[in-house]
GUGU-78879 format. One record per residue (C-alpha): x, z, y; residue number from 1; chain. Coordinates in Angstrom, 1 decimal, m for minus. Layout:
<recs>
    east      up   north  seq  mol
       X       Z       Y  NUM    A
...
</recs>
This chain:
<recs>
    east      up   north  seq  mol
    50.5    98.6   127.4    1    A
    49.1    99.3   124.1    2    A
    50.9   100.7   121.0    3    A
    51.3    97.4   119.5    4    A
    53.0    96.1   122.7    5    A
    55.4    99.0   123.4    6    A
    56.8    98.8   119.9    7    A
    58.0    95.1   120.4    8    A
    59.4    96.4   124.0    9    A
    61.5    98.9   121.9   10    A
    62.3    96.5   119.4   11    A
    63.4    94.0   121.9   12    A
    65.5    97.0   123.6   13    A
    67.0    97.8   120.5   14    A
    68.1    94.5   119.5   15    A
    69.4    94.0   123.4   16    A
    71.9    96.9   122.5   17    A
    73.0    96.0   119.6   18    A
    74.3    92.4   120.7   19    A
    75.3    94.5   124.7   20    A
    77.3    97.2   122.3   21    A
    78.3    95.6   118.9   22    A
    79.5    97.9   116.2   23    A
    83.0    98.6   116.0   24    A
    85.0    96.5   113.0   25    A
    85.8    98.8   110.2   26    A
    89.6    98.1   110.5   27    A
    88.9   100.0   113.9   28    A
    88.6   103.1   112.0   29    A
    90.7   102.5   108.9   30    A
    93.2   100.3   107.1   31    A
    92.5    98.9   103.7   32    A
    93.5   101.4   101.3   33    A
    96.1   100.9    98.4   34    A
    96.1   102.3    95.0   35    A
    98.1   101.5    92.4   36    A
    99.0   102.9    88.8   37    A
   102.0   101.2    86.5   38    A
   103.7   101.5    83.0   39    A
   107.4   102.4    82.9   40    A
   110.3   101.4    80.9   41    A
   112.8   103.0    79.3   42    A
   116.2   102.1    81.1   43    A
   117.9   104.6    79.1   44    A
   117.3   107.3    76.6   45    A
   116.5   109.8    79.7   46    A
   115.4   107.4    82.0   47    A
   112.6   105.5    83.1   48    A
   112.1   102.9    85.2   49    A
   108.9   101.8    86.7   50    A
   107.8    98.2    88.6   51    A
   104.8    97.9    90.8   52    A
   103.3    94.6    91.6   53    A
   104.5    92.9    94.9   54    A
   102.8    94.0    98.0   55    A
   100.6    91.2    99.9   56    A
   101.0    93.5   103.5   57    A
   103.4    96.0   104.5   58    A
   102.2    99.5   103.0   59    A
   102.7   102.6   104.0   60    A
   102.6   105.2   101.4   61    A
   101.1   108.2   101.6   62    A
   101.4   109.8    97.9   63    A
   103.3   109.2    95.0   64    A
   103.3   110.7    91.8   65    A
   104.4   110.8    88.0   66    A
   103.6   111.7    84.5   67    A
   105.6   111.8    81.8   68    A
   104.2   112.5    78.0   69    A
   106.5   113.2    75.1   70    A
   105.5   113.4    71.7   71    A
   108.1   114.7    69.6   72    A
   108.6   112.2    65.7   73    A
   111.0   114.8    64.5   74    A
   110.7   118.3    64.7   75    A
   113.9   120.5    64.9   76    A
   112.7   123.8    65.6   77    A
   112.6   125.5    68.9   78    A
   110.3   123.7    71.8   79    A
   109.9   120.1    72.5   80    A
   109.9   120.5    76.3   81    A
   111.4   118.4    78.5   82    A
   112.6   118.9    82.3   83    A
   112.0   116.1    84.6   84    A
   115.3   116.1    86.6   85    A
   114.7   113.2    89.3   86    A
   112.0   111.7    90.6   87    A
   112.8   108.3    93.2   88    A
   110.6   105.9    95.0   89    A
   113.0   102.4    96.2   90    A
   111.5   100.5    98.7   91    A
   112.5    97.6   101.2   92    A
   111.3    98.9   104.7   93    A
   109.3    96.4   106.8   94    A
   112.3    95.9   109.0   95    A
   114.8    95.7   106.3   96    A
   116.8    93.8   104.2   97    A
   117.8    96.5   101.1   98    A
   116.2    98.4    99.2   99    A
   116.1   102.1   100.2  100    A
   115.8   105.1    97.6  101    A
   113.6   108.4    99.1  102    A
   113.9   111.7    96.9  103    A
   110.4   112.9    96.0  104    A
   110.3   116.3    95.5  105    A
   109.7   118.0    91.8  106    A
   107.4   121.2    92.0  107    A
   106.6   121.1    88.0  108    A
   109.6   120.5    86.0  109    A
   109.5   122.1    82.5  110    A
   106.8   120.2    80.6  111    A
   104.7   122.5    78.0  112    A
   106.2   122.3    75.0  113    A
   105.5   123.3    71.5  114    A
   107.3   126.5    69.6  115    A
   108.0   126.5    65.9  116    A
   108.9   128.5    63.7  117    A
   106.8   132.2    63.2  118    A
   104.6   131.0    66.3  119    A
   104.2   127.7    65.3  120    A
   104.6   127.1    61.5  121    A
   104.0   122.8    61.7  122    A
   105.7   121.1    59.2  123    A
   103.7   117.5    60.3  124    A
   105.3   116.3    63.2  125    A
   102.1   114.6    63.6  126    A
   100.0   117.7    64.6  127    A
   102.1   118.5    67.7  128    A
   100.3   117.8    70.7  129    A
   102.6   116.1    73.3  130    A
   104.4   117.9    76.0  131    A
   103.9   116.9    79.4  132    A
   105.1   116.9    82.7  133    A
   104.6   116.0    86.0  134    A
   105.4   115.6    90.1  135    A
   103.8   114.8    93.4  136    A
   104.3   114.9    96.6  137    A
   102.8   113.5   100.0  138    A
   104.8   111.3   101.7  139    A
   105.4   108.7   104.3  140    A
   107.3   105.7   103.0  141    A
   107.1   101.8   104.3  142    A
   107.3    98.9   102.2  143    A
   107.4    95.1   103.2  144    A
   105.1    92.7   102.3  145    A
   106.5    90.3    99.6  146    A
   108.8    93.2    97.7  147    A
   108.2    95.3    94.5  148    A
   108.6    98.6    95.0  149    A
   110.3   100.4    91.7  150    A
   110.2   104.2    90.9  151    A
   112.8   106.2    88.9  152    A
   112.5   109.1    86.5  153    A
   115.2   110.6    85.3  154    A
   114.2   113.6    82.5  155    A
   116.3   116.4    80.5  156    A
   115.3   115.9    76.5  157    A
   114.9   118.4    74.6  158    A
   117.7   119.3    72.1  159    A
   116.4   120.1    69.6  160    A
   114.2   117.3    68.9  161    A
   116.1   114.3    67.2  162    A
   113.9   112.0    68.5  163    A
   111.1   111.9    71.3  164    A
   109.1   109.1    72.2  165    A
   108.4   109.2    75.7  166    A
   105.5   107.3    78.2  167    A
   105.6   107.6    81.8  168    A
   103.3   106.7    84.5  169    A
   104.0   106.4    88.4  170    A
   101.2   106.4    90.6  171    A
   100.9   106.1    94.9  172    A
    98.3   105.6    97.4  173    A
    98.5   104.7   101.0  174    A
    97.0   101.8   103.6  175    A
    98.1    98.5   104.1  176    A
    99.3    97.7   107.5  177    A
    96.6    95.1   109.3  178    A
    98.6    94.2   112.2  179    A
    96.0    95.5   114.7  180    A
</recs>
């Protein structure tokens, strides 16, 4: 056999393994992974609420977390911090029928405000940079196909500020259920 002939044997060998062994499907190894990011309301003046898209499978998140951003329009003195107080996830479980709220823990409440005053002698509200503040936490929550999950933020204003305007974010991340 020459070296023309014994590299078609071992092509034809490899091909014969391929189709005797196929590769495994990719859904083998993993589910389709899930990311999403939304906007929240205001629901009240310390609380946010926050709508995601409905889900086209059942999802099973994995993490979840939230950002809130406060500028402070008029300045009072002291710190424009803000504490988050509660952070919530609502979901429908795939077996369900009502919506069920999971506590997400907070591990960084105070946001970083500004000082004024001998620290911080401002008198344009304008050149404060925002406080912020955040949470996370890994979890494992299920959500039906077909429903909206909703998050809730509930914060502390400061004070001393006569008027903050707030934004808050919620994001999570987890794998859609195939079925397999």
């Amino acid at each position: 056999m020459n070296l023309r002939q014994s590299r078609a044997a071992g092509a034809a060998l490899c091909v014969a393994a391929a189709l005797a062994f196929p590769a495994p499907s990719a859904s083998a190894f993993s589910r389709p992974e899930a990311g999403m990011i939304v906007n929240c309301a205001a629901a009240s003046p310390s609380q946010f609420q926050c709508i995601f898209p409905a889900l086209s499978a059942n999802l099973v998140i994995k993490y979840v977390s939230a950002q809130c951003v406060g500028t402070p329009t008029a300045w009072g003195g002291g710190t424009a911090g803000f504490a988050l107080q509660e952070f919530q996830i609502l979901t429908v479980p795939p077996t369900g029928v009502s919506e069920v709220s999971f506590q997400i823990p907070i591990t960084n409440q105070m946001s970083l405000g500004q000082t004024s005053g001998a620290a911080n002698p401002r008198a344009n509200t304008s050149d404060l940079p925002p406080s912020v503040a955040s949470a996370g936490a890994p979890v494992t929550i299920y959500a039906r196909a077909g429903t909206r999950p909703q998050a809730l933020i509930d914060f502390i204003p400061p004070s001393n500020v006569s008027n903050l305007r707030m934004q808050c974010t919620v994001s999570l991340s987890g794998e859609y259920e195939t079925g397999d």
